[in-house]
C-alpha positions in Angstrom: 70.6 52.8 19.8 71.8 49.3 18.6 74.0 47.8 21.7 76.0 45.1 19.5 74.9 42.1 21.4 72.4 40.9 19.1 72.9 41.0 15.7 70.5 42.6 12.5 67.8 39.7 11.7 69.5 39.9 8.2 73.0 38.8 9.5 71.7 36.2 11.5 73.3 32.9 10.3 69.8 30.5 9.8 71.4 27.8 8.4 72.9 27.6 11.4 69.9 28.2 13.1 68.3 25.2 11.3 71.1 22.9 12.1 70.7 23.4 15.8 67.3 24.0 16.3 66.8 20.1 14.1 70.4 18.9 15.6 68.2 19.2 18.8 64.5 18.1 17.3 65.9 15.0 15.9 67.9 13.9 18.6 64.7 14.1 20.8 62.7 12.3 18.7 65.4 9.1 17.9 66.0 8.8 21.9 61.9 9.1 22.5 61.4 6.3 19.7 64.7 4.7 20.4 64.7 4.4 23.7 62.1 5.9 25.5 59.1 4.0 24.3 60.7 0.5 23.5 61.9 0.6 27.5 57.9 1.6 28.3 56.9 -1.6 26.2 59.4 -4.3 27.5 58.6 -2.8 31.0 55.0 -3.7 30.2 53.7 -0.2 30.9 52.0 0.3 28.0 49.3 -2.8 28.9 48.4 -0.9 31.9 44.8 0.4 32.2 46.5 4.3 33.2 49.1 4.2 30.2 46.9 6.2 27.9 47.2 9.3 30.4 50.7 9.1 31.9 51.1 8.7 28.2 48.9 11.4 26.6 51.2 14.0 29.2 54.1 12.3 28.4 53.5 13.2 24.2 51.7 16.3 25.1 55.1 18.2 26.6 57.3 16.3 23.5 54.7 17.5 21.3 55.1 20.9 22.1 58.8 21.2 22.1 58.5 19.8 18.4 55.7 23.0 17.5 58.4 25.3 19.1 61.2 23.7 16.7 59.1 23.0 13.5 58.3 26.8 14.2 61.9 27.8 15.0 62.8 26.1 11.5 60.1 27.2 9.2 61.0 30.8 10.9 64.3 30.2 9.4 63.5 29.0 5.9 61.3 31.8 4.8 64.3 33.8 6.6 66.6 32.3 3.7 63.9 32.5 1.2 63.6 36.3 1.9 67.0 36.9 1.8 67.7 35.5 -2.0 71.2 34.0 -1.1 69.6 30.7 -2.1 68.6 29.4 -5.9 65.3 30.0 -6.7 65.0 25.7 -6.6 66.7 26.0 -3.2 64.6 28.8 -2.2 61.5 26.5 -2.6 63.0 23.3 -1.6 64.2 24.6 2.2 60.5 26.2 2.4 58.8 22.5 1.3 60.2 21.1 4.2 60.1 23.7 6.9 56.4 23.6 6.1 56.2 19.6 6.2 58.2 19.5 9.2 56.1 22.3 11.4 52.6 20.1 9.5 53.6 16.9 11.1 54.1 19.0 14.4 51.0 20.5 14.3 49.6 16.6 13.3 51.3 15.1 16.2 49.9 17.7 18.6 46.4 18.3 17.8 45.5 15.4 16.1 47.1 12.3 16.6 48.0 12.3 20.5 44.4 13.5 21.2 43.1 10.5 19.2 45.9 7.8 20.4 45.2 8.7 24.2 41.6 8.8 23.5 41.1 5.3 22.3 43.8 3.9 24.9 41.6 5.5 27.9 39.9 2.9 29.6 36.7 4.5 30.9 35.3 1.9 32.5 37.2 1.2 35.7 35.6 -1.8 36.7 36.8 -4.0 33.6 39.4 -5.7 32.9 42.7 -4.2 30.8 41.8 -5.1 27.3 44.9 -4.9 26.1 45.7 -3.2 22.9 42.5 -1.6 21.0 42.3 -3.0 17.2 42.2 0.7 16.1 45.3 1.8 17.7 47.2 -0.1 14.9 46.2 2.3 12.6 47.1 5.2 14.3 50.4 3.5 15.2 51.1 3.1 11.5 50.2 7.0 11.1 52.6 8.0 13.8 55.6 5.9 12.8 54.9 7.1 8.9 55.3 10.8 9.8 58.1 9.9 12.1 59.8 8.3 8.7 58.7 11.4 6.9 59.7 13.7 9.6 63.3 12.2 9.9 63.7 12.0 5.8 63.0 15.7 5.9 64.7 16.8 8.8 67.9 15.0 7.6 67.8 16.0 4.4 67.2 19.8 5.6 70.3 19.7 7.6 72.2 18.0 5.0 71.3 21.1 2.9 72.1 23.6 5.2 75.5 22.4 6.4 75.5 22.0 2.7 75.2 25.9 2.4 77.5 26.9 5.4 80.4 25.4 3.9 79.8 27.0 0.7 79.3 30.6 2.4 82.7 30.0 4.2 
């Protein structure tokens, strides 16, 4: 017996689902590369021999929030595209970047945090701080290209969905 307090999956509203779940995802992500990581460079943190760790744990938690909401979202795009309510071109396009924006999670977690905190860690105590490695740069242009890519989609996504509330309404 149904008790009324949560609604049918099919009457769920997941454009609104999207909006909050990235209203939330984004938000994180433009106060962690707003704020957040310019404040740990000024305060000269990030020249420290311990950054890569306090770093790595720091990214690690963020990183996981972002699989939960790249999940949440993608969760609520094939949601729409099951449902038919969208254009077939609509259908596809909401997909596209559900799946782009959980990829770049999965990138972020699994990939480019384990490599970034890898190559900060100093492993030889005794040394020295040698400042920034030379292949960090790379990985710094990797991270702040999918961040670009990330936001793009993400805004765009939410565009569309707001997009779609107002027209259901």
């Amino acid at each position: 017996m149904r008790s009324g307090i949560i609604p049918p999956i099919s009457r769920l509203n997941w454009p609104a689902l999207i909006l909050f779940t990235l209203g939330f995802w984004l938000s994180g992500s433009l106060l962690l590369d707003g704020v957040i990581i310019p404040s740990l460079y000024v305060s000269g943190m990030m020249m420290q021999s311990d950054f890569a760790s306090a770093g790595y744990v720091l990214f690690e938690a963020f990183n996981h929030l972002e699989l939960i909401c790249g999940a949440c979202v993608l969760t609520a795009c094939l949601a729409l595209w099951s449902s038919h309510r969208l254009s077939r071109q609509q259908e596809w396009l909401f997909l596209g970047a559900g799946t782009v924006l959980l990829a770049i999670a999965l990138i972020y977690t699994y990939a480019l945090t384990p490599l970034m905190s890898g190559v900060g860690l100093s492993l030889n105590w005794l040394a020295p701080s040698t400042g920034f490695p030379s292949s960090m740069m790379a990985m710094q242009v990797g991270y702040w290209s999918l961040e670009l890519v990330k936001l793009i989609v993400g805004f765009s996504l939410v565009r569309w969905c707001y997009r779609e509330m107002m027209q259901q309404s």
